[in-house]
C-alpha positions in Angstrom: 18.3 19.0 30.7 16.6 18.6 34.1 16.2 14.5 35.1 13.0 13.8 37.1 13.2 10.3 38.5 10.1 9.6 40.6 9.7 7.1 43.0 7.2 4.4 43.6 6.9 1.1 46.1 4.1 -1.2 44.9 2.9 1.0 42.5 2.5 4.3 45.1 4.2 7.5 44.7 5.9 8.6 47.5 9.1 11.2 46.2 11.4 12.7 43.5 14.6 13.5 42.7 15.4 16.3 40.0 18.6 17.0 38.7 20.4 19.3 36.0 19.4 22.4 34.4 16.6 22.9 31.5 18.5 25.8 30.3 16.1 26.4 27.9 16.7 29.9 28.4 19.0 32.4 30.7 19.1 32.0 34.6 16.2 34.4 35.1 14.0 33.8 32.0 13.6 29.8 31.8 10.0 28.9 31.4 10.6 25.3 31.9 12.7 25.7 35.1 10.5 28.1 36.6 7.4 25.6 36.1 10.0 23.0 37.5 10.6 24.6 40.5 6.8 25.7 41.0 5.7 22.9 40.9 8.4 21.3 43.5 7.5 23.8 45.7 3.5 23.4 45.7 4.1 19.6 46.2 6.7 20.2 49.3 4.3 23.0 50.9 1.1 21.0 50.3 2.3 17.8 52.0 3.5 19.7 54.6 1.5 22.4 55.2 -2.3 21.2 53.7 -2.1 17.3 54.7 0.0 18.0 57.8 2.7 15.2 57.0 6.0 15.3 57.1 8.4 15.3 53.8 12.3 14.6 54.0 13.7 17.0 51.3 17.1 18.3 50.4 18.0 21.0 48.0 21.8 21.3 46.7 22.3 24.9 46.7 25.0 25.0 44.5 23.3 22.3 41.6 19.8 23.2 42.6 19.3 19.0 42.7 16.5 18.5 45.2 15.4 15.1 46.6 11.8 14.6 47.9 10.6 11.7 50.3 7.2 11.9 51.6 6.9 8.2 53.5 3.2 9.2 54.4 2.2 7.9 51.1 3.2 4.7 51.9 1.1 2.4 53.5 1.9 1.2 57.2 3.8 5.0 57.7 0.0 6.5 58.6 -2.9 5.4 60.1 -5.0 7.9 57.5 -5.8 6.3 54.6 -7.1 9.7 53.1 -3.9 11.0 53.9 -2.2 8.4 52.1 -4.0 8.8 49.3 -4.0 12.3 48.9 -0.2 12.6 49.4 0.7 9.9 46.7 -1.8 11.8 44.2 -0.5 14.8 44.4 3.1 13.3 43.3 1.2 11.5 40.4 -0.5 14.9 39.4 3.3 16.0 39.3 4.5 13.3 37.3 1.4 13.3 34.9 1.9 17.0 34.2 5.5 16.4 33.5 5.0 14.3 30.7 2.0 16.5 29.6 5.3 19.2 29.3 7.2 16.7 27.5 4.7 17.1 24.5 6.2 20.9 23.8 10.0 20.4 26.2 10.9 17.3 25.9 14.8 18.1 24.8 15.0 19.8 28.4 12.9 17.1 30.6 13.6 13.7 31.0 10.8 12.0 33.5 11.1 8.3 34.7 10.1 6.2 37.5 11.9 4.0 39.7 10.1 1.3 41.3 11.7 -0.1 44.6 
């Protein structure tokens, strides 16, 4: 099963940590791991690339857990409110089409938040 703990401060999203496998089928042919991984991806790229903000990440190469801060999100770590905005909405997007998957997946995805 692949863990999904998303983090919030004061009610804003501002990172993930994912951890474990889906293995809902083999290495290769896993649906749910693929959209997993896709998904990461588009989120790490577009903070990075698209709204021009830096994102702390770390990917276990062995365990494929990945951990994703973007601090931009936060309020008082940019002067762009648009930015902000944008950067926090794109982790809910994430979040909110993670438990959209757990409709049809949910014995391989487990999503929570931590607030802190």
């Amino acid at each position: 099963m692949v863990k999904i703990t998303f983090f919030k401060r004061d009610g804003v999203y501002y990172g993930f940590r994912e951890t474990g496998h889906a293995e809902f089928d083999d290495v290769g042919k896993d649906i749910v791991c693929a959209a997993v991984s896709a998904m990461t991806m588009l989120v790490i790229n577009a903070i990075e690339v698209s709204y021009a903000s830096s994102v702390e990440y770390s990917i276990d190469e062995d365990t494929a857990d990945i951990e994703v801060r973007a601090y931009g999100a936060l309020p008082g770590n940019s002067e762009e409110f648009a930015k902000q905005y944008a950067i926090s909405g794109l982790i809910q997007a994430y979040y909110l089409q993670l438990i959209d998957m757990l409709e049809d997946y949910d014995e391989y995805l487990n999503v929570e938040e931590a607030e802190d």
